[in-house]
Backbone as CSV, one residue per row, in Angstrom:
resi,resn,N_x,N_y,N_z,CA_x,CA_y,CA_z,C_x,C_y,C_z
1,UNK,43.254,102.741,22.926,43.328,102.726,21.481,42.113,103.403,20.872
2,UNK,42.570,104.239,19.715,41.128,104.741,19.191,40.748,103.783,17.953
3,UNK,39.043,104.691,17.759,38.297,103.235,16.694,39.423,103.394,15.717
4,UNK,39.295,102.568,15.093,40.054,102.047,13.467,38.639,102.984,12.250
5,UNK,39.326,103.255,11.726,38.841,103.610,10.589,38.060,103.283,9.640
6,UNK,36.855,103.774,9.164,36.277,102.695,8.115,36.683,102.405,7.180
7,UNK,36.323,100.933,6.678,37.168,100.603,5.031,36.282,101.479,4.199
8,UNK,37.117,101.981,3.198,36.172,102.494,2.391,35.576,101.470,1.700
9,UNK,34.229,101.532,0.775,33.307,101.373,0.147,33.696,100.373,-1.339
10,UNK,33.930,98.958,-1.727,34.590,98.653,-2.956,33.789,99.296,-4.177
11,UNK,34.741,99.838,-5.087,33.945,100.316,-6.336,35.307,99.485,-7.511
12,UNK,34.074,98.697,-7.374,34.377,97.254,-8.559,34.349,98.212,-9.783
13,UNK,35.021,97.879,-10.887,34.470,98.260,-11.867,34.782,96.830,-13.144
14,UNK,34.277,97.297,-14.322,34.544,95.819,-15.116,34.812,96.485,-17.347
15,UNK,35.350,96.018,-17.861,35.899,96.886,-18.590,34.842,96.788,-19.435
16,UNK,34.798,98.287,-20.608,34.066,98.180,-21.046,32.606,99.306,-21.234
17,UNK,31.080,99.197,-21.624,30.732,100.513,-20.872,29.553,99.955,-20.516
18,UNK,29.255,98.411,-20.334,28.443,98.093,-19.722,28.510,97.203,-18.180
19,UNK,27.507,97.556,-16.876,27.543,97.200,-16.125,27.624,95.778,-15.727
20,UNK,27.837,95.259,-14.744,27.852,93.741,-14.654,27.316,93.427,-13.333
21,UNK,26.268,92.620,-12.877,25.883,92.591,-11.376,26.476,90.886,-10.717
22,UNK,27.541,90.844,-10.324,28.145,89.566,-9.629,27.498,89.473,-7.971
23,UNK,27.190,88.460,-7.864,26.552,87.835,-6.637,26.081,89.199,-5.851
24,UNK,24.773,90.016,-6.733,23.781,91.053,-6.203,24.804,92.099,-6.276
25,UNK,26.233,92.516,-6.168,27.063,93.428,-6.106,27.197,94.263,-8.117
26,UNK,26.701,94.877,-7.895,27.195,95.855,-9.489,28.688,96.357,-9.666
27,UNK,29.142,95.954,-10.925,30.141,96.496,-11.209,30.143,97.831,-12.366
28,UNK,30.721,98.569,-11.741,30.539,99.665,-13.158,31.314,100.165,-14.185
29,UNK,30.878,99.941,-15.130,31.603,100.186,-16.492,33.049,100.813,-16.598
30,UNK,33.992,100.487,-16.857,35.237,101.416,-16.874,35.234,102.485,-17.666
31,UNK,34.903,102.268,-18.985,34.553,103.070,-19.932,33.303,104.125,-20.009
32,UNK,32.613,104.156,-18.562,31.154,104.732,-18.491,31.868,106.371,-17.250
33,UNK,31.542,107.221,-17.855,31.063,108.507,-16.943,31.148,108.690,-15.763
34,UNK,32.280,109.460,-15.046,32.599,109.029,-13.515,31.397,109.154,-12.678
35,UNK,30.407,110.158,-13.172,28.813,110.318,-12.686,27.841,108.705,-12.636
36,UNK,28.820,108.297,-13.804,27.547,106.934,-13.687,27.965,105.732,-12.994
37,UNK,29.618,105.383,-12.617,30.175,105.192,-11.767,29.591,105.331,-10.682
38,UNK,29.679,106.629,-10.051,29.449,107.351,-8.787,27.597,106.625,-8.432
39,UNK,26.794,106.767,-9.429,25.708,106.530,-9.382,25.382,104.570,-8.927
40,UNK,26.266,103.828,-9.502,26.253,102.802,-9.694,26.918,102.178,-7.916
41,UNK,28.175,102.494,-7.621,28.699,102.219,-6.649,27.981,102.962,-5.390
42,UNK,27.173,104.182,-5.325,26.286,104.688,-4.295,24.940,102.960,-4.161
43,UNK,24.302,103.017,-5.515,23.617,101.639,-5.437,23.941,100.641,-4.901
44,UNK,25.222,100.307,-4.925,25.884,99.362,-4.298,25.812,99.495,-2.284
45,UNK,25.851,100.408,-1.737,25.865,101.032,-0.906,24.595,100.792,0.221
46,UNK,23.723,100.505,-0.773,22.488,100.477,0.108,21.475,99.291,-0.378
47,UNK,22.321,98.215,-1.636,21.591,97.435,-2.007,21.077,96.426,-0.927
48,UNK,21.667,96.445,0.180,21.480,95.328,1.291,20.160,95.939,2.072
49,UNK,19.992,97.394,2.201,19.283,97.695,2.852,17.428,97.104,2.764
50,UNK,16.515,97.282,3.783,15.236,96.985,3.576,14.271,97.883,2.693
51,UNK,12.909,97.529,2.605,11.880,99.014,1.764,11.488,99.307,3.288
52,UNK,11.114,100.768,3.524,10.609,101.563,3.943,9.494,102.523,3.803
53,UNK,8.490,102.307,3.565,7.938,103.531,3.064,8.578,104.896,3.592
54,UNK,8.431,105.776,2.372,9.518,107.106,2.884,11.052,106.859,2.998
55,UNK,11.094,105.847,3.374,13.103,105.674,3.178,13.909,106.438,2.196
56,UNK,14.662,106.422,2.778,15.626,107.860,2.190,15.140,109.153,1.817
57,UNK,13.688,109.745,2.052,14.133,111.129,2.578,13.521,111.990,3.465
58,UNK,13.944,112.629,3.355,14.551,113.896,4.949,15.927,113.431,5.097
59,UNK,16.216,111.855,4.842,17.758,111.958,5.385,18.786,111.274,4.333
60,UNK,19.779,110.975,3.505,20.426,110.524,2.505,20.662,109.101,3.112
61,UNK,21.418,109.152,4.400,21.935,107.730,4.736,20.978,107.544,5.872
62,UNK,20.032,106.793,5.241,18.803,106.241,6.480,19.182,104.494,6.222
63,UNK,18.048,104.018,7.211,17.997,102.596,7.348,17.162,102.062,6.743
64,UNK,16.661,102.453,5.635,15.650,101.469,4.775,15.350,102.382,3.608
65,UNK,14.872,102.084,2.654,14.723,103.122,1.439,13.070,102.717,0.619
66,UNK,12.705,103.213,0.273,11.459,103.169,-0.650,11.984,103.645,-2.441
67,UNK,11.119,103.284,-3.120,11.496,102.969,-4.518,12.180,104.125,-4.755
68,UNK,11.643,105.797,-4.167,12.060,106.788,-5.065,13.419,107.280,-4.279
69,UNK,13.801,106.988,-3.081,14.325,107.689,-2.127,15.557,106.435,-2.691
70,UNK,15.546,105.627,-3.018,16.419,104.872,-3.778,16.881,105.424,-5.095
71,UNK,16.169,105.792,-5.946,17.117,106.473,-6.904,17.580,107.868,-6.686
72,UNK,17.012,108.269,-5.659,17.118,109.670,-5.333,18.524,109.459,-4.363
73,UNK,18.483,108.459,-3.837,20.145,108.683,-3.701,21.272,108.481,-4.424
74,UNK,20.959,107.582,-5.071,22.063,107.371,-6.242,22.280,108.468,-7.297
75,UNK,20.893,109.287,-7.296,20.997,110.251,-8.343,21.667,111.415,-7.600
76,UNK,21.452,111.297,-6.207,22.587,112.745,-5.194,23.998,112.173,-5.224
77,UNK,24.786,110.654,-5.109,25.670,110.132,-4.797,26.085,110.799,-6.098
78,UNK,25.558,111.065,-7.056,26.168,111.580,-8.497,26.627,112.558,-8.959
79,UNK,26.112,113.226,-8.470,25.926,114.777,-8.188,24.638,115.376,-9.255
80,UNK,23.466,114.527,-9.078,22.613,114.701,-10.322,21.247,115.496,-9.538
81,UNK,21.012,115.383,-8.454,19.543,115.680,-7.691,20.033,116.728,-5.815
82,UNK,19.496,117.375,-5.873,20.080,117.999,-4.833,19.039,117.473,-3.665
83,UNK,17.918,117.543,-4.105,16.788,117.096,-2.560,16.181,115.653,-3.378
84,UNK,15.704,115.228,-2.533,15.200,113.848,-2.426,13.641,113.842,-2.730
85,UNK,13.058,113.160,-4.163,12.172,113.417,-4.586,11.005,112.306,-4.739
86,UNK,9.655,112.216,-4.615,9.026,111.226,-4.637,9.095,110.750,-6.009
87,UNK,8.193,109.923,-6.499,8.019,109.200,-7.964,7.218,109.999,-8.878
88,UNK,5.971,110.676,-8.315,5.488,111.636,-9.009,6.326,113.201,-9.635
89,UNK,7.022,113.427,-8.096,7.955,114.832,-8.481,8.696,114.121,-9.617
90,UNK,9.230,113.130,-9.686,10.402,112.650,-10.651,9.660,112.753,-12.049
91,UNK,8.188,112.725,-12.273,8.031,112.173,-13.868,8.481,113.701,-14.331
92,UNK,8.668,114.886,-13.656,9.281,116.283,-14.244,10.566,116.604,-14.251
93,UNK,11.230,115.504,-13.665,12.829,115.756,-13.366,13.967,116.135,-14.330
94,UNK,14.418,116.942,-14.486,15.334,116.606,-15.748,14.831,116.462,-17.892
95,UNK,15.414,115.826,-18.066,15.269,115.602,-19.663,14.297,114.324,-19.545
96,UNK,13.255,114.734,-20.451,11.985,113.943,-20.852,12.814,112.727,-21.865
97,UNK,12.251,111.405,-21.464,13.375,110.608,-22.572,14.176,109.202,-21.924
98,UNK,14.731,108.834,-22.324,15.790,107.508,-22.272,16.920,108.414,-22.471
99,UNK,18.220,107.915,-21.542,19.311,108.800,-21.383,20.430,107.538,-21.961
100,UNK,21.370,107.908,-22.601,22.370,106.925,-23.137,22.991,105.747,-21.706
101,UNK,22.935,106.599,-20.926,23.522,105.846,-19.252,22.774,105.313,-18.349
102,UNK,21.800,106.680,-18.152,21.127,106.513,-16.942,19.859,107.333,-17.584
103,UNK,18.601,106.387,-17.127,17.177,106.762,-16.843,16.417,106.224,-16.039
104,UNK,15.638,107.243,-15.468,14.910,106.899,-14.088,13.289,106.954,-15.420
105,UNK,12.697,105.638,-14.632,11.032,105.494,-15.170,10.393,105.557,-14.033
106,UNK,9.163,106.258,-14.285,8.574,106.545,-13.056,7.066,106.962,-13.395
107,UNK,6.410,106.866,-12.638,5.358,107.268,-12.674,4.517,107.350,-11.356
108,UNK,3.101,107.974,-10.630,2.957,108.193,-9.506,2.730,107.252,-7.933
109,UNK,3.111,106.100,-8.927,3.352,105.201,-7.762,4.286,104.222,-7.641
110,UNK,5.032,104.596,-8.559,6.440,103.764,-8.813,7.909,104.493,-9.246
111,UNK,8.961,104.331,-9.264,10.264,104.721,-9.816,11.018,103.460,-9.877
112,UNK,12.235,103.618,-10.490,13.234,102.599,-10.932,14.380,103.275,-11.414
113,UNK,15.056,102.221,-11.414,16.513,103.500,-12.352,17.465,102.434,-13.298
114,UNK,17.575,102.787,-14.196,18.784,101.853,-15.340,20.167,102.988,-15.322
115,UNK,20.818,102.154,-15.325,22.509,102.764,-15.134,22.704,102.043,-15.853
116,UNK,23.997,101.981,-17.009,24.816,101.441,-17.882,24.390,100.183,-17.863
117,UNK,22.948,99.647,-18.151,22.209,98.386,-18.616,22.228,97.196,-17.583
118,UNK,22.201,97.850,-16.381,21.220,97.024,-14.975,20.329,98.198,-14.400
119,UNK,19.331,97.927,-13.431,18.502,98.296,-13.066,18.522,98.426,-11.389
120,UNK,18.395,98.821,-10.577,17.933,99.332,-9.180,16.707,99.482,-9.060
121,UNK,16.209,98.286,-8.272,14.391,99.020,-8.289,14.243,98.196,-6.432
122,UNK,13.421,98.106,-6.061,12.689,97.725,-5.239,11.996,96.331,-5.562
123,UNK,11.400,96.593,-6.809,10.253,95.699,-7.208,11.406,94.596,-7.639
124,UNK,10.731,93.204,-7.777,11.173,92.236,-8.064,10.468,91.887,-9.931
125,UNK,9.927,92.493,-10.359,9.352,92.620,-11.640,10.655,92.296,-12.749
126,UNK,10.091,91.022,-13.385,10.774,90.665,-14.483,11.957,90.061,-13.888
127,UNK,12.774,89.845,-12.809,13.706,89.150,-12.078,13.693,87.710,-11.871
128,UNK,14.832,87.329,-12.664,14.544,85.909,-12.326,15.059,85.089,-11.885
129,UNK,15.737,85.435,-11.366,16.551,84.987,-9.733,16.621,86.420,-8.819
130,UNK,15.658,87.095,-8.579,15.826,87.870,-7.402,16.117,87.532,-5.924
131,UNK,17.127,88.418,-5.429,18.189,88.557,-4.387,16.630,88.352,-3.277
132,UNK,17.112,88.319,-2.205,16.530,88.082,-0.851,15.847,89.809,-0.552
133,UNK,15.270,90.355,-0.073,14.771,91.325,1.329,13.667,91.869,0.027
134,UNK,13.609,92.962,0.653,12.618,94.164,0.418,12.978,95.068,-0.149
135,UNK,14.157,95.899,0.124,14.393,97.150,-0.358,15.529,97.183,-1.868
136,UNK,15.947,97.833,-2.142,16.632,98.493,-3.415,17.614,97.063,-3.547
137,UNK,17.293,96.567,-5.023,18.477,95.547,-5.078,18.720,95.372,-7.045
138,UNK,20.141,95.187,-7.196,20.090,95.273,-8.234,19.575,94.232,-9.429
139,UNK,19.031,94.494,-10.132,18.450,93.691,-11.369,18.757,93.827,-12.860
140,UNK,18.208,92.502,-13.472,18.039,92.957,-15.090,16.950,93.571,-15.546
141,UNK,17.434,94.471,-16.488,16.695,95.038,-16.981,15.113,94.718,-17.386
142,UNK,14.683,95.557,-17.669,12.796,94.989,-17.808,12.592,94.897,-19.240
143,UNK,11.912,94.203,-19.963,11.327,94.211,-21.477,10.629,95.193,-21.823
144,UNK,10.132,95.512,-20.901,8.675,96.578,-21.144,8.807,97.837,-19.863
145,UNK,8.572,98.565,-20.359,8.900,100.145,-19.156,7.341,100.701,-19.931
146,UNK,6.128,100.172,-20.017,4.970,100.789,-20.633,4.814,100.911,-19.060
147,UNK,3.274,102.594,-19.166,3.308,103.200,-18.026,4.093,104.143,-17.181
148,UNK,5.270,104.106,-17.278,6.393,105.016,-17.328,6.699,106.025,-17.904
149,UNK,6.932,107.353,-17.374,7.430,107.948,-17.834,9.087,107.687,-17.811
150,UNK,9.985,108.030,-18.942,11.278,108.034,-18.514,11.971,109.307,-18.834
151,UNK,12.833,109.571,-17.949,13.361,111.206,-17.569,14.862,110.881,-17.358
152,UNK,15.834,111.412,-17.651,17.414,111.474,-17.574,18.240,112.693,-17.199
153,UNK,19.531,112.215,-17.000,20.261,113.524,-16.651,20.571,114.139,-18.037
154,UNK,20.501,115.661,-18.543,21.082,115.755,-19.460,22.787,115.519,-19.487
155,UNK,22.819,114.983,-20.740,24.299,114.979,-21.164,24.703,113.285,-20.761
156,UNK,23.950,112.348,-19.650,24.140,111.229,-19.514,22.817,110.317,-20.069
């Protein structure tokens, strides 16, 4: 017998154009941008994974991720970033600004990313029931993004 096939990947979504995070799993907006979708359910993808320093790049689907190599995949799962960028390369990325969908804050020793009003970060900052491990897991949003630069895709 040959292997069985993989299941594909669930991409929850929830109506509406804001995100919803059920037991650490994100759901993404029905009403939101198949890009921000795409961006949201890639997050989903690797929220289990550990931090790494360097995680995720040189390679897209590695075994552990670090803050930037975390949005840097979600921002390739999108079709928004072609190579995989640290936190510093990111404060030049794209449109200077808060993006209606999606903005990555960053600055040279940190990144994060907001999708349709949850967050993907690493850090456990401002979380108040944060999920278990180390690496990329989804959250609420932060009060304060001072220190940050924030940079977006145009048009999202």
């Amino acid at each position: 017998m040959g292997a069985q096939p993989a299941l594909p990947f669930p991409r929850p979504t929830v109506p509406g154009d804001v995100a919803k995070i059920v037991h650490g799993l994100a759901y993404a907006p029905a009403d939101a941008p198949l890009a921000v979708q795409e961006a949201i359910w890639a997050g989903d993808r690797i929220r289990l994974k550990p931090y790494r320093v360097g995680g995720g790049h040189g390679k897209w689907n590695d075994s552990a991720y670090d803050c930037s190599g975390s949005v840097s995949y979600v921002l390739h799962a999108a079709g928004l970033l072609k190579v995989s960028e640290d936190s510093g390369q990111m404060m030049s990325w794209d449109v200077h600004g808060a993006g209606q969908w999606i903005t990555v804050y960053t600055n040279p020793g940190h990144a994060f990313i907001e999708i349709a009003g949850i967050r993907l970060d690493t850090s456990a900052e401002q979380d108040p029931n944060p999920p278990s491990g180390t690496g990329p897991r989804w959250r609420p949003l932060v009060t304060s993004t001072a220190g940050y630069v924030a940079r977006h895709p145009l048009g999202l």
